[in-house]
Structure formats: structure tokens, C-alpha cells
C-alpha positions as CSV (number, residue, x, y, z in Angstrom):
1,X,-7.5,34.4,-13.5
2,X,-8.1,31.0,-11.6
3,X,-5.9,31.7,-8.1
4,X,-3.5,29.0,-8.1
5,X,-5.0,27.1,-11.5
6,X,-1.5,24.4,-12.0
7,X,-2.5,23.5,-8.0
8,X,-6.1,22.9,-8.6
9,X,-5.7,20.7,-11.9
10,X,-2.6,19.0,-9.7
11,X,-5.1,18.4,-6.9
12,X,-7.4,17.1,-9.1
13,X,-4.7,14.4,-10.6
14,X,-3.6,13.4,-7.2
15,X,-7.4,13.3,-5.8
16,X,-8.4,10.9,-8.8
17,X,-5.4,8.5,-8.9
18,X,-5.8,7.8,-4.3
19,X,-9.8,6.8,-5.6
20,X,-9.2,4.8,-8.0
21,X,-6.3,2.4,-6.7
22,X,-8.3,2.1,-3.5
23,X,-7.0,4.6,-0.8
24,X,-10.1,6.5,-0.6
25,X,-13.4,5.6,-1.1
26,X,-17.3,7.6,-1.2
27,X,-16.9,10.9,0.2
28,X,-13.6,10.1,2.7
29,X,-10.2,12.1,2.5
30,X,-9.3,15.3,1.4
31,X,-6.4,17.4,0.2
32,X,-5.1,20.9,0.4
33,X,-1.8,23.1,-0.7
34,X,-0.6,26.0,0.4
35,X,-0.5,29.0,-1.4
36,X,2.4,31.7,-2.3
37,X,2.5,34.4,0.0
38,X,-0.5,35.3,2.2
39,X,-3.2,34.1,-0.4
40,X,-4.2,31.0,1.7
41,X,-5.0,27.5,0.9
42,X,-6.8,25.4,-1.6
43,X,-8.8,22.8,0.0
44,X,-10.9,19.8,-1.4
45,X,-14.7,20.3,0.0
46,X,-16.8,18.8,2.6
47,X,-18.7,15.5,1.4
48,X,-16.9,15.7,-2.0
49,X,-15.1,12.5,-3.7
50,X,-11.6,12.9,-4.5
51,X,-12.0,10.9,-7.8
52,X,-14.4,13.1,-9.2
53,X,-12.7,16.6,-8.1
54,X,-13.4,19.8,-10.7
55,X,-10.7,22.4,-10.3
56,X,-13.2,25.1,-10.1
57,X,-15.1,24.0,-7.1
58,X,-12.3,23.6,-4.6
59,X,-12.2,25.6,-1.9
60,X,-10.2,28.7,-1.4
61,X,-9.9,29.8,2.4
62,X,-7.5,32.5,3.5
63,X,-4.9,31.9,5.8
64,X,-7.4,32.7,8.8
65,X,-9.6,30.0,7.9
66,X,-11.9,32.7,5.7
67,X,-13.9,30.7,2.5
68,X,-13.2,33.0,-0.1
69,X,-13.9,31.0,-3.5
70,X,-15.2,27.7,-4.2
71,X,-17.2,24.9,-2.8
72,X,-17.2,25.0,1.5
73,X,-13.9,23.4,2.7
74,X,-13.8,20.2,4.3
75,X,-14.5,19.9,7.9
76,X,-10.8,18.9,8.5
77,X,-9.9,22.5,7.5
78,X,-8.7,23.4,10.9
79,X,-6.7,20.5,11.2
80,X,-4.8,20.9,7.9
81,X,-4.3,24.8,9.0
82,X,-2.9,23.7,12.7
83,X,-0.5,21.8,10.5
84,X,0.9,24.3,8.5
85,X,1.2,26.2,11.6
86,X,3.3,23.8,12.7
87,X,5.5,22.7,9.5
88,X,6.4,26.3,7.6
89,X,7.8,23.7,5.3
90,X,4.9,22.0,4.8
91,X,3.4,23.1,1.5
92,X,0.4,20.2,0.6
93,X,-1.5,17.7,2.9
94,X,-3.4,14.3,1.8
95,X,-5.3,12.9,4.5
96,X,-6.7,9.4,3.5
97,X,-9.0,6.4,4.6
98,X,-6.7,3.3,4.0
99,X,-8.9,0.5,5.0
100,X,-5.9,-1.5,6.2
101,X,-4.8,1.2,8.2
102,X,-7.7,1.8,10.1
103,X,-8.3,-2.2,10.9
104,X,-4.9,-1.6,12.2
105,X,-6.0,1.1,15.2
106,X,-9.1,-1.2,15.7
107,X,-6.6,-4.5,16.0
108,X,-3.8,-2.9,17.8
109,X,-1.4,-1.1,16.5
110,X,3.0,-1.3,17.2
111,X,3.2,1.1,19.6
112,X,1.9,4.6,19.9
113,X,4.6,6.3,18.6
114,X,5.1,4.0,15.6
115,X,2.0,2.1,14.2
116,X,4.3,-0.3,12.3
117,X,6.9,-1.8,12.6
118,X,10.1,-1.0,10.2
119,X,9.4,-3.8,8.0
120,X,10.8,-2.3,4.6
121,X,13.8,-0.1,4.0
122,X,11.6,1.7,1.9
123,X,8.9,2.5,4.6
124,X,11.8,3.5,7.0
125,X,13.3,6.1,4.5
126,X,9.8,7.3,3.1
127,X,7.6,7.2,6.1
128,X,9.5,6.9,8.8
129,X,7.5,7.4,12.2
130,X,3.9,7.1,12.1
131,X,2.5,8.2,15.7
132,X,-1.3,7.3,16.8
133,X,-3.8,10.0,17.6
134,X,-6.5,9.1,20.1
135,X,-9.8,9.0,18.2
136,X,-11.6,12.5,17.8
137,X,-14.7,13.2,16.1
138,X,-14.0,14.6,12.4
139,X,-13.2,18.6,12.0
140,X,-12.6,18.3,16.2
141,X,-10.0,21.1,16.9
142,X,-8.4,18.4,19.8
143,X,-7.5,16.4,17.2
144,X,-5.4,19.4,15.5
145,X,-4.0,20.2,18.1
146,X,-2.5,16.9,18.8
147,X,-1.1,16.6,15.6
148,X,0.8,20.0,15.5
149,X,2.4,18.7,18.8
150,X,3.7,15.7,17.1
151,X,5.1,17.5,14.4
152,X,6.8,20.2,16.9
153,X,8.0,17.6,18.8
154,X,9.6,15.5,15.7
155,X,10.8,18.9,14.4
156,X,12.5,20.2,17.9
157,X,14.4,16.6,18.0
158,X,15.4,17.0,14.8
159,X,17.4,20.5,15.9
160,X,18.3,19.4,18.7
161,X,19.9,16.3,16.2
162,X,20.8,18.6,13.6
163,X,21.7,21.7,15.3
164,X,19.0,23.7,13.3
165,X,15.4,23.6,12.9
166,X,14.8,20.3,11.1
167,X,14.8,19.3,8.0
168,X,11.1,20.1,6.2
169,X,8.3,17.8,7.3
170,X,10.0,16.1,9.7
171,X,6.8,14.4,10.6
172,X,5.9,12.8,7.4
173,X,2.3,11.1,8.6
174,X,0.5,10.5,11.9
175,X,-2.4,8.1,12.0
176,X,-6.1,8.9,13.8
177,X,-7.6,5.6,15.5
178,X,-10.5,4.7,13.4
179,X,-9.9,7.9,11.1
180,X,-7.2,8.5,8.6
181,X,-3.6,9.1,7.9
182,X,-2.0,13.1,7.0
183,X,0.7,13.8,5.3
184,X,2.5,16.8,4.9
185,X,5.4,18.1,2.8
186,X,6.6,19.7,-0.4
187,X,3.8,18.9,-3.2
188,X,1.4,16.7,-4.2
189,X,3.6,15.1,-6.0
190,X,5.8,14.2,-3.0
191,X,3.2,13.4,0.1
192,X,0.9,10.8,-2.7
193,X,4.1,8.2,-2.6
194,X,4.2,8.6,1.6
195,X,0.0,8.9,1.9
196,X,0.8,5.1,-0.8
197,X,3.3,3.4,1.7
198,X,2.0,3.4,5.1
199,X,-1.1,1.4,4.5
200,X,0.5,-0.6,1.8
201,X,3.3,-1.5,5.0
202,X,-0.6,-2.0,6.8
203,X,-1.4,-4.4,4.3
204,X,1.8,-6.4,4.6
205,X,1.2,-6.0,8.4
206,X,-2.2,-7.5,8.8
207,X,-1.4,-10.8,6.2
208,X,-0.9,-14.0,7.7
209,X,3.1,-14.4,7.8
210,X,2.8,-11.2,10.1
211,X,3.6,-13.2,13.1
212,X,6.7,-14.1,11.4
213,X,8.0,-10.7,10.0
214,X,11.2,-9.4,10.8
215,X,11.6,-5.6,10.8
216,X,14.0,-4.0,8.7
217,X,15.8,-2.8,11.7
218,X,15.5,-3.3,15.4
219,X,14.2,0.1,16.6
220,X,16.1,2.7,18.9
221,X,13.3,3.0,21.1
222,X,11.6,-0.8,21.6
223,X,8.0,-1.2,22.6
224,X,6.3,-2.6,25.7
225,X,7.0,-6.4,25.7
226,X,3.3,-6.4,27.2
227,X,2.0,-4.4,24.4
228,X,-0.2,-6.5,22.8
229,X,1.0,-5.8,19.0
230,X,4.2,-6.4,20.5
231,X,3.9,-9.8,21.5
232,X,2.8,-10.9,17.5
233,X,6.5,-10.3,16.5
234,X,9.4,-12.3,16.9
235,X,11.2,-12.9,20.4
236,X,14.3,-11.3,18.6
237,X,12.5,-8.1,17.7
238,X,11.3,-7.3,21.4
């Protein structure tokens, strides 16, 4: 039998709907889950296209980083294991290419610890904070590493908050410059909304009534007046 067969055809349905409504393109992106107990992950291979995924050919790697099945996993395979590591909650990544997303780190993003502002209620309760990693090249284990610190970061506020160890994926996405977005959490089936809404809030962002929109809510934390995505957004919002 297939190891973890519902996961692969699941993969496949999530891989196929990002390409085809735009938030992947060629061979950029890739997705993994984790599976039950200590059989490991599935991961999308290197240089494939996530429109055109066969269930077969996906990568199975054990939980040391081990290919054991399948096509040879993605290059990001030891960032998607450093975040596992660092979310035991997290049970599926989707790291995408959103165009507008990545004109954003090239423009100038919110601030580092939040690319966007909160413009929608919707981003703030299905997003929430999107930090910026410093550009690394792709499969670098820096970048990894920088990302599992996020999450264990937002994760030890949270039970510091909460009084407990945080609710699961605490750090929904953080954003490479000039790379892409991960998201991490329960399924497939939960990140593709989240891995949706961040560059569609990019979109929104980047249009030309962004000098003129007002986040949803004035944020705990305000950015640098003399950052220079700061300055594009009202006085009020400063």
C-alpha cells in the first residue's frame, strides 16, 4: 500500500488549484505534510510544477531528512523540516511565489515584523503576523533556521499570553525577500486559504488607493515613522 495515499491525492488537489488561480507558476513552490507517527513526510519534488503533481512521484523522506520513496524532494526540504521542529502542531506546509508578494520585499515592505499592514479583518484573523526573512539563497539552512526562530518566538509569546504553550501554528506565514511565503498548520485544507490571503492583502496593498488605506486596526506595536513603507499610509495610522 501507497504510504499516506488520501495525503498524496490531497497534495495533489491543493498543488493544482495554487497553479492555476495564479499563486504559483513554472517550477516555483512546493508542499509537504507530515506523517503519523515516525514515518516522515511527503514532500513535492525539486523542479516539479505543483499543477501537474502525480501522487506517486512525491517524495517520501524520513523524519531525518532520509529519501525513501518517490521523486528527490525539493531543495527547501530542510526548511520545511526546521519548521516542524519548531511547530509539533504543524502538520502541512505550502510555500508559494505570489508575484505581488515578492514586488512587495523588492518595494518595501510595512515593517519587518509585519509585511502588511492590517487592512482586512479577515487578514488579521486568518494571517495575522507576517514577519520578513532576509533573502537566502533557496534550500540555504540560514534561512531555516530563521524561520524556526520566528515561530518559537510567536509560540513562547503566546504562553507567556496564554499560560501554556500556544495555540497550534501560532506563526501562520513568514515571508523571504525576493522568495516566497510558508505556511504551516493543520492540513492542506487549512494553510491553502492563509498561503490565498496574504498576497491577495499584497495585491490590495500595491494598487493605487494604497496611499489612502486605512488598516483595519491601529497596531499594538507601530512601525518606524522613517520607515519608508510607513510614510505611504495615513498620518493617523503612524
Amino acid at each position: 500500500m501507497t504510504v499516506g495515499a488520501p495525503l498524496r491525492d490531497e497534495i495533489v488537489r491543493v498543488g493544482r488549484s495554487l497553479f492555476e488561480r495564479g499563486y504559483v507558476h513554472a517550477t516555483a513552490g512546493n508542499i509537504s505534510v507530515r506523517l503519523e507517527g515516525d514515518a516522515g513526510y511527503l514532500i513535492t519534488p525539486t523542479d516539479a510544477c505543483l499543477g501537474f503533481l502525480q501522487p506517486d512521484r512525491l517524495a517520501h523522506v524520513a523524519p531525518d531528512g532520509t529519501q525513501l520513496a518517490g521523486d528527490r524532494a525539493s531543495k527547501t526540504l530542510a526548511l520545511h523540516r526546521r519548521i516542524y521542529d519548531a511547530d509539533p502542531e504543524a502538520r502541512c506546509i505550502i510555500h508559494t511565489h505570489g508575484t505581488h508578494l515578492v514586488a512587495l520585499t523588492l518595494a518595501g515592505v510595512w515593517s519587518d515584523h509585519d509585511i502588511l499592514p492590517p487592512l482586512t479583518p479577515y487578514y488579521v484573523m486568518k494571517v495575522g503576523h507576517v514577519p520578513l526573512i532576509p533573502y537566502h539563497r533557496p534550500g540555504d539552512p540560514a534561512a531555516a533556521a530563521r524561520v524556526a526562530e520566528r515561530i518559537e518566538a510567536a509560540r513562547a509569546r503566546y504562553a507567556h499570553s496564554r499560560g501554556d504553550d500556544g495555540p497550534p501554528g501560532s506563526q501562520r506565514l513568514a515571508r523571504v525577500t525576493r522568495r516566497g511565503h510558508g505556511g504551516a498548520g493543520g492540513t492542506g485544507r487549512d494553510r491553502a486559504p492563509v498561503a490565498d490571503d496574504a498576497p491577495e492583502a499584497a495585491a490590495a496593498d500595491r494598487r493605487p488607493h494604497r496611499r489612502i488605506a486605512q488598516p483595519f486596526w491601529r497596531p499594538l506595536v507601530k512601525p518606524d515613522p522613517k520607515d519608508r513603507a510607513c510614510r505611504s499610509l495615513p498620518p493617523t495610522c503612524r
